[in-house]
N, C-alpha and C positions, 0 to 999 in steps of 0.2 A: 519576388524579393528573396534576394540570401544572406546570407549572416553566416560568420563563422565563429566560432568557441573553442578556446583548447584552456587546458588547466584542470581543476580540481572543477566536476559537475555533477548536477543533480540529474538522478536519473527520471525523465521523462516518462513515471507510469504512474497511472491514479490522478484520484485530488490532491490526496496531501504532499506526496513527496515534495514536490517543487514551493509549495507554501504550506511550508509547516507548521507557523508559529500560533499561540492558542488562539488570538484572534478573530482566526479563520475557520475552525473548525467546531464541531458541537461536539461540549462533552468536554472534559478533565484529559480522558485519554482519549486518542486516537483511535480511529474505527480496529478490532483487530484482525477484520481482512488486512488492513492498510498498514500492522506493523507483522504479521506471521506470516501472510502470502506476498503479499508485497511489501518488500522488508523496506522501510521507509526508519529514520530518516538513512536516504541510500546517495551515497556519493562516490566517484572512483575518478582518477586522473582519466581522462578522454581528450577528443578533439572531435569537432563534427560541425552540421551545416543546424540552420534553425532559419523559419523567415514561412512564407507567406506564398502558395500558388492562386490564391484569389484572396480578396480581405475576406472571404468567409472559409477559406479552408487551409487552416496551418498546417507544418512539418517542424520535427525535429527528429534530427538522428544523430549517435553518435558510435565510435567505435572507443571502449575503454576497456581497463586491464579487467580480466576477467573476474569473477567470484573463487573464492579459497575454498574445497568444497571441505576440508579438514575443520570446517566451520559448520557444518549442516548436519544435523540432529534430530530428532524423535518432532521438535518444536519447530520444524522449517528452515529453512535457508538463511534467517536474517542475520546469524552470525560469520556467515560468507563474505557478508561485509567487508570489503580491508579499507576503502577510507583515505586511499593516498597515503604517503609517510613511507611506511617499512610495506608498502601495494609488492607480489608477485605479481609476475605479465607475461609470465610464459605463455599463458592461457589468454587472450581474448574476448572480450563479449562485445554484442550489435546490439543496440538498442535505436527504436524508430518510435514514433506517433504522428496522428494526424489528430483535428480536433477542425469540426464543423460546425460553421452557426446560420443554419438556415436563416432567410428573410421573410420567409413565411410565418417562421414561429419565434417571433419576439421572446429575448432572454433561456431561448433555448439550445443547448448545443449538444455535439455527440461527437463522441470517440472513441479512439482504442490503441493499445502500444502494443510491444511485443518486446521480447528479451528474450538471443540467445547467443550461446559460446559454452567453449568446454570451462570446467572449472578446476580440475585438476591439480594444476600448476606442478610442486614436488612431489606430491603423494605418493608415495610407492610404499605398498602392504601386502604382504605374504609373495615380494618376486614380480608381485603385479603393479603397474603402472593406468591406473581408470582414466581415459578420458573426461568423464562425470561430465558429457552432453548436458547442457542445463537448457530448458525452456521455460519461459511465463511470459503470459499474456491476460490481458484485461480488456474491457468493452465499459464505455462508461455513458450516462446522458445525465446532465442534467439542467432544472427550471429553477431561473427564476425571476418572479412578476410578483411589482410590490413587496409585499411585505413577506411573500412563498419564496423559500427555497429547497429545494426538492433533489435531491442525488441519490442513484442507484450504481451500485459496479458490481460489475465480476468477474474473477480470476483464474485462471488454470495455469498449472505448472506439471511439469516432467522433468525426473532426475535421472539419465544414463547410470549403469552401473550402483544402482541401490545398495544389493546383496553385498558390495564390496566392502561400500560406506558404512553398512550397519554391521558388519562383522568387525570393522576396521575402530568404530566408536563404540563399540560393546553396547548398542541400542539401535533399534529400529527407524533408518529413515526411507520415508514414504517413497516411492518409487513417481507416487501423482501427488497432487494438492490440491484444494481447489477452496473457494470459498466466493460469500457475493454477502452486499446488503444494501438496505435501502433507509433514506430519512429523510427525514420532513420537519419542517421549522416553520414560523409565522410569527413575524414581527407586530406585536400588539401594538406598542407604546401612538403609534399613528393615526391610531382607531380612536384614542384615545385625548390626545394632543399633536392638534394639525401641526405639520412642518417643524416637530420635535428632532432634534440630532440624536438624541439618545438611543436605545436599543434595548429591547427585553423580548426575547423568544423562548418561548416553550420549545419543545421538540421531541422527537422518537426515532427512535435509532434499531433498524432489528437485524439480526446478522449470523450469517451459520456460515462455516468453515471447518474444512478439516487439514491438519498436517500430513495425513496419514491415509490419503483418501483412496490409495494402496499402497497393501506391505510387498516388498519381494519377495521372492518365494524361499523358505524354509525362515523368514521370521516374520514376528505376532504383533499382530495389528494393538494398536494401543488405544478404543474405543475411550475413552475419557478426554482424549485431543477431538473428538468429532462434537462440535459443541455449534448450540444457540444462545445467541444475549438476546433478550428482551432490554431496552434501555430507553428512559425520558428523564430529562431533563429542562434545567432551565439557565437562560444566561443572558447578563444585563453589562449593557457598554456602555458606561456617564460619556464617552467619548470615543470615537473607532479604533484606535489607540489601544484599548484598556477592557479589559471582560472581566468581569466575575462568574464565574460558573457553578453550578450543582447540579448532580446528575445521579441515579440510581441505578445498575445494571444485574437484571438477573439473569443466571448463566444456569444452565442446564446442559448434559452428557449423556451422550448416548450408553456410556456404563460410569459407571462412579459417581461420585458429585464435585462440584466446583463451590466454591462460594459466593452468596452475593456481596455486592459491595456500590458504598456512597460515598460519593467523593465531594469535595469544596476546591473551589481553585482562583487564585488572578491570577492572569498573564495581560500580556502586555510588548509593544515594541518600540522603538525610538530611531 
């Protein structure tokens, strides 16, 4: 099966990008793999194919305007963003995925994407014109049965021409990245009240990541971006529709400190 897409789209990497809204996700904020290494929410004008080599094994690909690298910082790429509108496209980016749902293993599936193109676009600093080759790629599986739901991913990324970018932003950006994490949820309300529509999960979220997971050579690593959350929470839906959330994240550094922090939230879609 093929299908084709053009216009304003979402980039094809991770869980969240493609469904972003709070609903769908544990936790107030977003995993911060899923908004620092995979800069989610991620969209750019493209055109591309989407659709089906078996009903267990999808595709999507697209070619869209590249990333602005005059956007990428000490904090990751996700300001490279451009978003459609005032988008430069001198520059190009390829993005793909695949996503498998064996038959063997009921509610289980696996995948992985990949993202690359220069990022460039105008930039010209000190006479020089960077390419800024950008790569990221992610690997993802996850379960779920009953009332489990279970997802891990992990990401890596490469930025061509680092030294140029962090002299050129007066701060260090990482020449790698990388980060992963894993969570785990269980829908009580079931256990509890047969054939309930409602929704109440606990959950645990744990996650390490760094921006900066190398510096280029003649500038200094920024060990306070190399961080773990420890996070649990909980979150109750009167309706699918509708969540209420509360969640606790504790955040440690490999030099400095971070702070923790507890969040409250409803979201909701229509």
């Amino acid at each position: 099966m093929v299908n084709a897409r053009a216009g304003m789209v979402l980039m094809p990497m991770g869980f969240i990008n493609q469904i972003h809204e709070p609903p769908f996700y544990f936790g107030n904020n977003r995993p911060e793999v899923e908004r620092r290494i995979i800069p989610t929410t991620w969209r750019e004008i493209g055109v591309g194919l989407f659709g089906a080599i078996t009903p267990n094994l999808t595709y999507t690909g697209y070619v869209v305007n590249g990333l602005d690298a005059q956007g990428f910082n000490s904090n990751g790429i996700r300001d490279g963003r451009q978003g459609g509108a005032t988008a430069y496209a001198q520059n190009f980016g390829y993005v793909a995925r695949t996503d498998y749902t064996p038959d063997a293993l009921p509610g289980v599936s696996v995948g992985g994407s990949a993202y690359v193109g220069n990022s460039g676009q105008d930039l010209e600093f000190n006479g020089q014109k960077p390419n800024v080759f950008t790569q990221l790629y992610e690997a993802h599986v996850q379960w779920k049965y009953r009332g489990l739901e279970f997802r891990t991913l992990g990401s890596w990324g490469h930025i061509n021409d680092a030294g140029i970018l962090s002299a050129f932003q007066g701060e260090t950006v990482g020449s790698q990245n990388y980060g992963w994490y894993t969570e785990v949820g269980y829908d009580v309300l079931p256990l509890i009240f047969k054939d309930t529509p409602q929704y109440l999960a606990p959950f645990f979220r744990y996650e390490q990541y760094d921006t900066i997971a190398k510096a280029p050579n003649g500038f200094k690593d920024n060990q306070n971006l190399d961080r773990q959350i420890f996070q649990v929470g909980l979150q109750y839906k009167p309706i699918p529709n509708v969540v209420i959330k509360a969640d606790y994240r504790n955040f440690s550094a490999e030099e400095g400190s971070v702070p923790d922090d507890f969040n409250l939230g409803l979201g909701f879609i229509y």
